[in-house]
C-alpha positions as CSV (number, residue, x, y, z in Angstrom):
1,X,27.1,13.9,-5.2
2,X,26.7,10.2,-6.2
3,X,25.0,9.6,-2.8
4,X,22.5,12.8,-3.5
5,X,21.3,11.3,-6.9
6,X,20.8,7.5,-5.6
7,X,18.6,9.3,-3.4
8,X,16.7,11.4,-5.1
9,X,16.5,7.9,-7.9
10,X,15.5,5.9,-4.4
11,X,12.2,8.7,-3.6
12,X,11.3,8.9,-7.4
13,X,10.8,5.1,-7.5
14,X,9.3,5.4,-3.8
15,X,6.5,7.4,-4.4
16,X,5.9,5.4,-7.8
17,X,5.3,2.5,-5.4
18,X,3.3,4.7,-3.1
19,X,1.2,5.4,-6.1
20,X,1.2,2.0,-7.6
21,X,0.4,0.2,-4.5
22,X,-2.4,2.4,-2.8
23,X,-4.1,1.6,-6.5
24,X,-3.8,-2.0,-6.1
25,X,-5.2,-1.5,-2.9
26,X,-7.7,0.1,-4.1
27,X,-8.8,-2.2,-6.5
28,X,-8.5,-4.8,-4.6
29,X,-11.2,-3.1,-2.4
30,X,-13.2,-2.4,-5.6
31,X,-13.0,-6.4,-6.4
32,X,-13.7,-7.7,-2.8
33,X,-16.4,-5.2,-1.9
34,X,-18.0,-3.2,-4.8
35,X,-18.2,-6.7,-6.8
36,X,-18.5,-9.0,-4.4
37,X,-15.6,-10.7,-5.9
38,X,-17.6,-11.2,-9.0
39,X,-16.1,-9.9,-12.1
40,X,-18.8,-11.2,-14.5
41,X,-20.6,-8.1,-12.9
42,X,-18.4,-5.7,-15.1
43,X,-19.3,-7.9,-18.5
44,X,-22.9,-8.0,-18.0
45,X,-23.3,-4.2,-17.9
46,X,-21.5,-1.4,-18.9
47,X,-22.7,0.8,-15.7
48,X,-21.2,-1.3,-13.2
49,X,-18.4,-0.8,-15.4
50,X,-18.3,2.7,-14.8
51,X,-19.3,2.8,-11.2
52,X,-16.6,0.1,-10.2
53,X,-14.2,3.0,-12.0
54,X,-15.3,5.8,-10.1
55,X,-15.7,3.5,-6.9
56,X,-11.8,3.1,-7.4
57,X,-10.4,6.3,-8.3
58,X,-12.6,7.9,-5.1
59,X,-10.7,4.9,-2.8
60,X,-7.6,5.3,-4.5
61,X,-7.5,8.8,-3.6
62,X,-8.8,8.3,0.0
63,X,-6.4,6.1,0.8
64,X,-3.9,7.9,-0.9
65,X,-4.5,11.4,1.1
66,X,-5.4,9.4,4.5
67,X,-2.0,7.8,4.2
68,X,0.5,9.5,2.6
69,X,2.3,11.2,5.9
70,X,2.1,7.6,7.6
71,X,3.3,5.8,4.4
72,X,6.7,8.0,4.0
73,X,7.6,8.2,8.0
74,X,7.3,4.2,7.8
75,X,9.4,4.1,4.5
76,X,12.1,6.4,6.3
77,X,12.5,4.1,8.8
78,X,12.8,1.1,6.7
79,X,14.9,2.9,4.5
80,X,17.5,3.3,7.4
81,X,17.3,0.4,8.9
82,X,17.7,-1.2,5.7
83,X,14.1,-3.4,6.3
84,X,13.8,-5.1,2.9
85,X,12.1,-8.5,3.8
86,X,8.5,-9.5,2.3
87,X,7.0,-10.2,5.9
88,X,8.2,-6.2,7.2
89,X,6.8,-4.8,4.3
90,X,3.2,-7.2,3.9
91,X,3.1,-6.1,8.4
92,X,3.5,-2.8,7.3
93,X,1.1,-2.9,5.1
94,X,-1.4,-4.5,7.3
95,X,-0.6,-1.9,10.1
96,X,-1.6,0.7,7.6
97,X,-4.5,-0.5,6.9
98,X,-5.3,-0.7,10.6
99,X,-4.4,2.7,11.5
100,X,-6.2,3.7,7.9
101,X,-9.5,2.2,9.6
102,X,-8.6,4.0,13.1
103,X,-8.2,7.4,10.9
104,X,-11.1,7.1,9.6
105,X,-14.1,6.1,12.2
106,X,-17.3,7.7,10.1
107,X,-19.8,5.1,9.1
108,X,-19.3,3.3,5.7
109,X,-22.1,3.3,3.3
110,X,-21.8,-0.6,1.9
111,X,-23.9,-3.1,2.6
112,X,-21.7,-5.4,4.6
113,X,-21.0,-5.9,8.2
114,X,-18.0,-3.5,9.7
115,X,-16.1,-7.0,10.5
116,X,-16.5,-7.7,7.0
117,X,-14.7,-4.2,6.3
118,X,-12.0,-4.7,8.3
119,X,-10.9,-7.5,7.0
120,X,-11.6,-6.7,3.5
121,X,-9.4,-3.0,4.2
122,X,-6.4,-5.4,6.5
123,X,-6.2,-7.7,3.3
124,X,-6.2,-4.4,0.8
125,X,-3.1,-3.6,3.1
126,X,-1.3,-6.7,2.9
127,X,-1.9,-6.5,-0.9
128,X,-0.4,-3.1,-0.9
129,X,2.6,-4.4,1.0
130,X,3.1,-6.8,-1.0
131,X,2.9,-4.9,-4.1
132,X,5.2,-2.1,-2.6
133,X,7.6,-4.5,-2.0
134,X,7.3,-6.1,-5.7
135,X,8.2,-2.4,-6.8
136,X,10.8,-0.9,-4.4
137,X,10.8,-2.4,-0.9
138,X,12.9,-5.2,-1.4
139,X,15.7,-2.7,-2.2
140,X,15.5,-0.9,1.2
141,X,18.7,0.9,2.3
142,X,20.9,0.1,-0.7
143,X,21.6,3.0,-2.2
144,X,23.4,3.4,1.8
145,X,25.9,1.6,0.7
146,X,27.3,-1.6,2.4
147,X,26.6,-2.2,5.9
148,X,29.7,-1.3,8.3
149,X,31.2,-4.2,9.6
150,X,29.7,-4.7,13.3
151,X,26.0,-3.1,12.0
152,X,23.0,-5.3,12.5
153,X,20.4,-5.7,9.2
154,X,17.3,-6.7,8.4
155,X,18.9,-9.6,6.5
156,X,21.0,-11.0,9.0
């Protein structure tokens, strides 16, 4: 029974950093693309205020619903093989981004190059490994247990 509620505890606080790190994703899109990495943007007028909003919430939720099947099948696996290092989860991160980008071929409507996309969307996915990680990554595979004597981690 204890075993049951540190899992159901462990996907609660999961999908909070699903959540949490798709939006910092997201806005780290917003920031690098929608602003050109110029925030005086959002002082100078109120409607880019509003439009960097919507620009997030409409990312947020495309990422969100692009990635969410990939996202949990990844954290399964980490979760099992007890994968709590910072350099698993920012690859991870980065590898969802990539296959984010594969997913989703149609033509972008920003004035950049598509290099410049990809980069901007692999460095949105580090940030949102990172950030995952921050939240609830580095505790992968703990509420296992302790390792059995003889079983390989992602520690050692």
């Amino acid at each position: 029974m204890t075993r049951f509620i540190l899992a159901l505890i462990r996907i609660i606080a999961l999908s909070l950093s699903f959540c949490l790190s798709t939006l910092a994703a997201a806005l780290f899109i917003t920031f690098v693309l929608f602003l050109g990495s110029d925030p005086t943007w959002l002082e100078n007028d109120p409607a880019v205020a509003v439009g960097a909003f919507g620009f997030t919430i409409g990312v947020w939720f495309e990422i969100a619903h692009s990635l969410f099947a990939v996202f949990f099948f990844l954290v399964l696996i980490a979760e099992f093989v007890r994968a709590s290092s910072l350099l698993f989860n920012l690859i991870a991160g980065g590898g969802l981004a990539l296959v984010y980008m594969v997913l989703t071929p149609y033509a972008f409507d920003l004035p950049y190059r598509e290099e410049q996309i990809w980069i901007a969307a692999l460095a949105a996915g580090f940030f949102g490994g990172l950030v995952h990680w921050i939240l609830a990554g580095y505790r992968a595979g703990r509420w296992l247990g302790p390792a059995r004597d003889g079983e390989i981690t992602a520690d050692q």
